[in-house]
N, C-alpha and C positions, 0 to 999 in steps of 0.2 A: 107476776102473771098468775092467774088465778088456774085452779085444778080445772072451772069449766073452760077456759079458753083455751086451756093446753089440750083438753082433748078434742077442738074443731080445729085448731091451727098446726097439729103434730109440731110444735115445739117451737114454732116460727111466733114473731115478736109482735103481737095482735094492738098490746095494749097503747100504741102509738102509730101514726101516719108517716108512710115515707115519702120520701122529700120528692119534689115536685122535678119533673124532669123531659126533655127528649132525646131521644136516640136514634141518631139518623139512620147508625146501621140496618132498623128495623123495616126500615122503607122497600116496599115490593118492589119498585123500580131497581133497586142497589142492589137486590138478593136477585132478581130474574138478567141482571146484567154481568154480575159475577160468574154466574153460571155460563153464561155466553162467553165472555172471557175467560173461562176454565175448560173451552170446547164444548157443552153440555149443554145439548139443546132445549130452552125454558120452555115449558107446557104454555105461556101465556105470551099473551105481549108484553114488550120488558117495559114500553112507555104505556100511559094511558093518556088516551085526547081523546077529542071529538071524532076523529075520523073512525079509530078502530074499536070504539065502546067496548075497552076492553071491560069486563066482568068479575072481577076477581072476588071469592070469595077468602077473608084473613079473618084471623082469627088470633088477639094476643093471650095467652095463659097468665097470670100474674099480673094484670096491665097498669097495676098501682093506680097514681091519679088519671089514667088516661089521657094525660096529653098528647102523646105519641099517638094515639089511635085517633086521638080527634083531629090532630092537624092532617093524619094518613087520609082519614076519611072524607076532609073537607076539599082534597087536593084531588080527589078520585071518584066524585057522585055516583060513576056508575057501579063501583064498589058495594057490596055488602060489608063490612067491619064489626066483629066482637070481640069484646074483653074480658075475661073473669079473673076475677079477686074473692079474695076472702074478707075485706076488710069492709066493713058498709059503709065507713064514712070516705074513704074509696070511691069507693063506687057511687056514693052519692053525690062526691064532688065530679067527678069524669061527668055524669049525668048532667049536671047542673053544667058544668063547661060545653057539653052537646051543645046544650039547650042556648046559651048565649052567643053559640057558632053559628046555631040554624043549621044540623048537621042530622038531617033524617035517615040515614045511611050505617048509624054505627048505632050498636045496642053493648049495652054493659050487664051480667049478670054477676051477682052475690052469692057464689056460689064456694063451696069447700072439694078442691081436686077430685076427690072421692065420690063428689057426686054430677063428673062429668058424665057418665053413661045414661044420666035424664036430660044432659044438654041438647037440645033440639036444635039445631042449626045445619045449613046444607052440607055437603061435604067441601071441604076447604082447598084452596090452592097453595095456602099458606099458613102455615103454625107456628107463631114466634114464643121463645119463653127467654128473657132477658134478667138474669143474675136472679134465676129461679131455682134451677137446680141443685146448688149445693147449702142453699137452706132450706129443700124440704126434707122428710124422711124418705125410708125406699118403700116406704108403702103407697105414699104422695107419687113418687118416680113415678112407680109401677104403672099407678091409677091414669098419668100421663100416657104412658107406652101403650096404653091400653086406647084412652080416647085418640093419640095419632093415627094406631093401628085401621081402626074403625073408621075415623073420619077424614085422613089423607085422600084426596086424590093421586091417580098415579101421575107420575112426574112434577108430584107436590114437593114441596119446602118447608124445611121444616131449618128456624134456626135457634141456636141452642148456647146460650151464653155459660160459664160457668167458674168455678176457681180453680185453676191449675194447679196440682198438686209438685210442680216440679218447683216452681218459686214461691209458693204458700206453705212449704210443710215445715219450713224455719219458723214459720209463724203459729202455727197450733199450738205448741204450749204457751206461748206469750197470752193467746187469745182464752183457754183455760185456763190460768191466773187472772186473766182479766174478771171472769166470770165468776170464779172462785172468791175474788174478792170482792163482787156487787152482792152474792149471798150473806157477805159475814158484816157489809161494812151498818156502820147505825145512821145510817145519814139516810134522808126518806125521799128527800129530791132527787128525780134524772141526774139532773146537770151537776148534781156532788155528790149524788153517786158515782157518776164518771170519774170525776177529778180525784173522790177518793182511790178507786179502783185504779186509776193510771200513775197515782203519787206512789200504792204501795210497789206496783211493779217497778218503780224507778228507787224507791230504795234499795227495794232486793239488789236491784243491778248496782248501784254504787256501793251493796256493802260485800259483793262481791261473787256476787252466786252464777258458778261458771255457765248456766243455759246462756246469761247475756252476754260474757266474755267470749263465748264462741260464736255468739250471732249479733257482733253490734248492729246488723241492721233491724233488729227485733227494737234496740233503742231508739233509734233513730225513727222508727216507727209510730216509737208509743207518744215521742217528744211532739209527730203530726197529728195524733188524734183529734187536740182539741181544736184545731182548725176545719174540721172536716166539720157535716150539720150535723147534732146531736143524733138525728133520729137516719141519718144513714149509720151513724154510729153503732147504736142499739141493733140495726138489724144485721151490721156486716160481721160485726166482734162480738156479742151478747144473745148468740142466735143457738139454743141447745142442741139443734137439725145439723148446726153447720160441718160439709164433706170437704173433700179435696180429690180430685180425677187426674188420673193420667189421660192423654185422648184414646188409647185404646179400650179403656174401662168405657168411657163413655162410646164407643163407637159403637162395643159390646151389647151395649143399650140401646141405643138406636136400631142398632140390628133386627131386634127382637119387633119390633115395629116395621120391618123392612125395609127400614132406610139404608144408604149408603154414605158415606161421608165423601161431597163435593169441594170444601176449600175451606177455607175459614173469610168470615167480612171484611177481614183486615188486609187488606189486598199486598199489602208487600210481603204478608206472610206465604200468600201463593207462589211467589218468586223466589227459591232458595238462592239465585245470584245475589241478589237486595235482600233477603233474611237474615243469610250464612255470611260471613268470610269465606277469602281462598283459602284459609285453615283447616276448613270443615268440609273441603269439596272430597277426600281420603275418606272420610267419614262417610260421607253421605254414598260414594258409592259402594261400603260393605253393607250400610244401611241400609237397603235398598226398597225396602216394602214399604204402603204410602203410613202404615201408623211409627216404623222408627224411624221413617225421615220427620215427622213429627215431632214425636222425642225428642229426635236429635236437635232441632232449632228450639225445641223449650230448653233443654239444657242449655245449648248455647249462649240465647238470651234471659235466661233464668225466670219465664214465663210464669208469671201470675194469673194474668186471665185469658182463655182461651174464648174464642167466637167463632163457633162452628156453622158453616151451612151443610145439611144432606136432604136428599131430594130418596123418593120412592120412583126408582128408575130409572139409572140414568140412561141417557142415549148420546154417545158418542156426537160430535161433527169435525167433518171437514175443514182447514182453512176456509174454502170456496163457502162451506156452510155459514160458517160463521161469522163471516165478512157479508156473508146475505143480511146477517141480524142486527149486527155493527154500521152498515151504510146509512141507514135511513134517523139513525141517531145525531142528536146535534150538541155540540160540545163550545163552553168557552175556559178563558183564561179564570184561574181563581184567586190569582195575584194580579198585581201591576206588571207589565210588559217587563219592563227592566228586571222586575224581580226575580223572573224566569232565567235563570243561569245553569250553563251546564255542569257548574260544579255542584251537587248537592248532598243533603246531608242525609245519608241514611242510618239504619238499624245499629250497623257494622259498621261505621266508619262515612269517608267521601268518598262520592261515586261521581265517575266523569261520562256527562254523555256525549255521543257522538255530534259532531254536528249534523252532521247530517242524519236525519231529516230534523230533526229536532226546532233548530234555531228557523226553518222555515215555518215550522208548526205556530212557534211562536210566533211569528210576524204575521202571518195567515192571521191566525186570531186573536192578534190586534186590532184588526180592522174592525171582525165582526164571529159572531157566532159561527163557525163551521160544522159542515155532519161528517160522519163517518166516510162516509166515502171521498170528498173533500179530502182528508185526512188522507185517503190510499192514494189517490191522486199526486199528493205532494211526494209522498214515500218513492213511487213508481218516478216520478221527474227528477229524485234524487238518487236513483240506482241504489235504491235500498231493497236488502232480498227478506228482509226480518216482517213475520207474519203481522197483519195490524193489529189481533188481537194483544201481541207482547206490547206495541208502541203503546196502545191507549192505555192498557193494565198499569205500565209504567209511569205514565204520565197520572193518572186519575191514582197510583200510588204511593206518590211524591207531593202529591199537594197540588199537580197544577193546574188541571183541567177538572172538570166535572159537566155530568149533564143539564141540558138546558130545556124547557119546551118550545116548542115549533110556535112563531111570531104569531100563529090562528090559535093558539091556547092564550094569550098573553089578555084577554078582554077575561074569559072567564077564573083565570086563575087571579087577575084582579080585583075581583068581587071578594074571593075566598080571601084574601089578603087582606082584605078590608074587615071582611067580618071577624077575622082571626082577631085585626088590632083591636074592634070594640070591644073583643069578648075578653080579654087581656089586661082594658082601661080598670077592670073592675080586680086585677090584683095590684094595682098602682099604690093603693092607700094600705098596704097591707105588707109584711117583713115575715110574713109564711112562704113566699116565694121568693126564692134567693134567683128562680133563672125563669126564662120568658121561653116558648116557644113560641118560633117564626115560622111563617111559609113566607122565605123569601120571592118566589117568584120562580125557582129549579124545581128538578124534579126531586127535592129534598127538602126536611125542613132542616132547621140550623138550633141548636143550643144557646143563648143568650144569657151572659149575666145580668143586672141590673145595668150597669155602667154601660153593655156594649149595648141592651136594649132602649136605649135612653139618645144614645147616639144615633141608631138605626129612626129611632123616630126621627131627631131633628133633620135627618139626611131627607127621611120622607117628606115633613114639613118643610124643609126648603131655609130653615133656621141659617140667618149668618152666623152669628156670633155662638155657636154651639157648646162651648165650656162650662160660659154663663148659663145657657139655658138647659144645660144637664146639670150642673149645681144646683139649679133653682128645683129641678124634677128630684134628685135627692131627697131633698130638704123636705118641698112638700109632700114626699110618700112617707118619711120619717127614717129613711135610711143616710147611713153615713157612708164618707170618702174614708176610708179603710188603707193604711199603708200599711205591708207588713206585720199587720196584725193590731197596729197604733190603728186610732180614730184622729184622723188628719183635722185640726179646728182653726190652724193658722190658713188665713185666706191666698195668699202666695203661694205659700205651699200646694193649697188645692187646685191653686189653677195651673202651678207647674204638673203635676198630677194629669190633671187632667187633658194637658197638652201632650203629652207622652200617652196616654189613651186614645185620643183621636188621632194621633200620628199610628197607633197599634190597629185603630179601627181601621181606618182608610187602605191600611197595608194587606191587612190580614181579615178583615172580615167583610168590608164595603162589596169587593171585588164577587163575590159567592151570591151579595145581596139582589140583582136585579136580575131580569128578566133576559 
């Protein structure tokens, strides 16, 4: 890195592009419905359709290649959407992906943290910053705290990714040898500067040097690296800014902006029954305050990364309130019917649900999409006295449910679909994008690798033989069937392969994809 780029980047890793991504947790819908599931009543409407044009003004900090923003954008017209980055060629691709959406609704500025106080945009509903935090400086923080401060709305949102310092901090000096050794090594390529730098760390550990004997999973770590994409690489482990937070440090911070801390995205982390063990319930209640019952489940589960939502204001609700906000939502299956079993696997071990109401839930929506209130309806016939917001929480916690739009959305969120897949055809011939983002048709988008976005087409086209014709979409984009790390080139092979991916698709990703 060069001395000028160190001083517009405060130490963050300029000289390469990060890897291409979405993240559903970023979605307004997910963050305004969390809230409602947490009791805490959303300033906005939690869905956006035609009927209630909602408005939302979001805003992502860091939005890297802006995929996430453009699919947010294209699923929400009557949205405003911006993103700032520091990187131009960033921001020139997020741009140019607009542009191939027909997405006149989202703006991208090139701008450096420091110089958000000339950012001109309305005041926001929403401020996302996703695995921002702990590679900028505290100057960078600050310059943040400062534009939420100012450009929050009350009863805004604000979400906050970052790296927990309770299951990260085995990892800092691994990651300063790491870095230690890309300064001294003579090799002038990326990709061997890595391998030199991960080789010497694995000597040291085999010739005995106790940081690794006391943390084999600092090994076990380094042995992953080179499966991860080079340039997440660079920016997660070779980052000179990189911190580590407790959640109260960071609440600390948020405070200062006058946020409060609402829950985290990860919805089963809201649930200390599904978080904890009955191990930890003695704990939990000497712990009693909401930052060391925090604590306490990052220790438990020895928490790497933390996903915070906090809002400027919260305002309490009612059950009665809250089931007001929760009715009018429609929900389906995210499996296969059969796959819905009351035994399932959480955090902490297997968790057994009730049948009741559960197993009617399932059969309910089987049939078809059901809404919220649908949902209380079965509860109230099954003499169940448990609030809806725990049932949906739990369910949309577990993997089984998610939200859906209303069958009058289902024309225009078609179009966006469509225009997503064209703007998408044009990374086909190209191995810069390792994953696709989808608007499947929810009110979410979805992550795709090659493989699972290859399937999801032939499902759209209507392809019988779909092994063969994702083989053939391989081949012609210039990617390969990847086992384990091998480059699969026996043909049988590939198509066992492959059958066990479609059997993975159908199970586990089909179900999420329609409308």
């Amino acid at each position: 890195m060069t001395n000028q780029q160190a001083a517009w980047t405060e130490g963050y890793r300029a000289e390469s592009e990060y890897p291409s991504g979405v993240y559903p947790e970023l979605n307004p819908d997910t963050l305004l419905l969390t809230l409602a599931l947490q009791g805490i009543k959303p300033a906005a409407e939690i869905v956006a359709n035609s009927e209630n044009k909602r408005s939302l003004v979001y805003c992502e900090l860091g939005c890297g290649q802006g995929m996430t923003l453009n699919l947010m954008a294209a699923r929400d017209p009557n949205g405003q959407y911006f993103g700032v980055d520091y990187n131009a060629n960033q921001v020139r691709n997020a741009r140019e992906y607009a542009k191939d959406i027909g997405n006149e609704n989202v703006h991208f500025s090139e701008d450096s943290f420091a110089d958000l106080d000339k950012y001109d945009i309305p005041d926001c509903d929403i401020i996302v910053l996703h695995g921002i935090w702990s590679w900028i400086s505290k100057s960078m923080q600050d310059c943040i705290v400062a534009f939420i401060r100012r450009k929050l709305k009350p009863g805004g949102i604000v979400y906050n990714s970052y790296n927990c310092a309770v299951g990260f901090s085995a990892m800092h000096p691994m990651r300063k040898l790491l870095m230690a050794a890309e300064r001294t090594t003579s090799e002038t390529e990326w990709g061997n500067q890595l391998t030199d730098s991960l080789g010497l760390s694995l000597q040291m550990a085999e010739a005995g040097a106790k940081y690794f004997a006391a943390n084999p999973s600092a090994v076990e770590q380094i042995k992953k690296v080179p499966s991860y994409d080079p340039a997440y690489v660079k920016q997660e482990y070779f980052n000179s800014a990189w911190q580590l937070f407790f959640h109260d440090e960071m609440a600390n911070q948020m405070a200062e902006a006058k946020l409060n801390f609402a829950g985290s995205a990860t919805l089963i982390n809201n649930r200390p029954e599904l978080a904890l063990p009955a191990e930890a319930a003695a704990f939990s209640q000497r712990l009693s305050s909401q930052s060391d019952i925090e604590l306490l489940k990052d220790i438990w589960t020895n928490n790497t990364f933390r996903k915070d939502i906090y809002v400027r204001g919260i305002q309490t609700m009612t059950d009665a309130q809250t089931n007001t906000q929760l009715y009018p939502l429609l929900f389906r299956l995210s499996r296969p019917h059969n796959e819905c079993k009351l035994k399932v696997q959480i955090p902490v071990g297997l968790a057994t649900l009730p049948e009741k109401p559960y197993q009617a839930i399932f059969d309910a929506m089987n049939e078809r999409p059901i809404t919220g209130k649908e949902i209380a309806d079965i509860v109230n016939q099954n003499d169940v006295t448990a609030p809806l917001s725990l049932l949906i929480s739990t369910l949309i916690a577990i993997g089984f449910i998610h939200l859906v739009p209303a069958s009058s959305e289902a024309e225009r969120l078609k179009s966006a679909i469509e225009r997503i897949e064209s703007a998408n055809k044009k990374n086909f011939t190209s191995d810069k994008n390792s994953s696709f983002g989808v608007l499947p048709g929810m009110h979410s988008v979805l992550n795709l690798n090659a493989l699972q976005f290859f399937f999801w087409q032939a499902n759209r086209e209507g392809v019988k033989d779909k092994r063969a014709w994702v083989a053939r979409r391989l081949n012609e984009t210039g990617r390969s069937l990847v086992q384990k790390g091998v480059v699969v080139t026996d043909e049988k092979e590939a198509i066992e392969i492959l059958k066990n991916s479609e059997e993975e698709f159908d199970k586990n990703i089909k179900p999420k994809m329609s409308i």
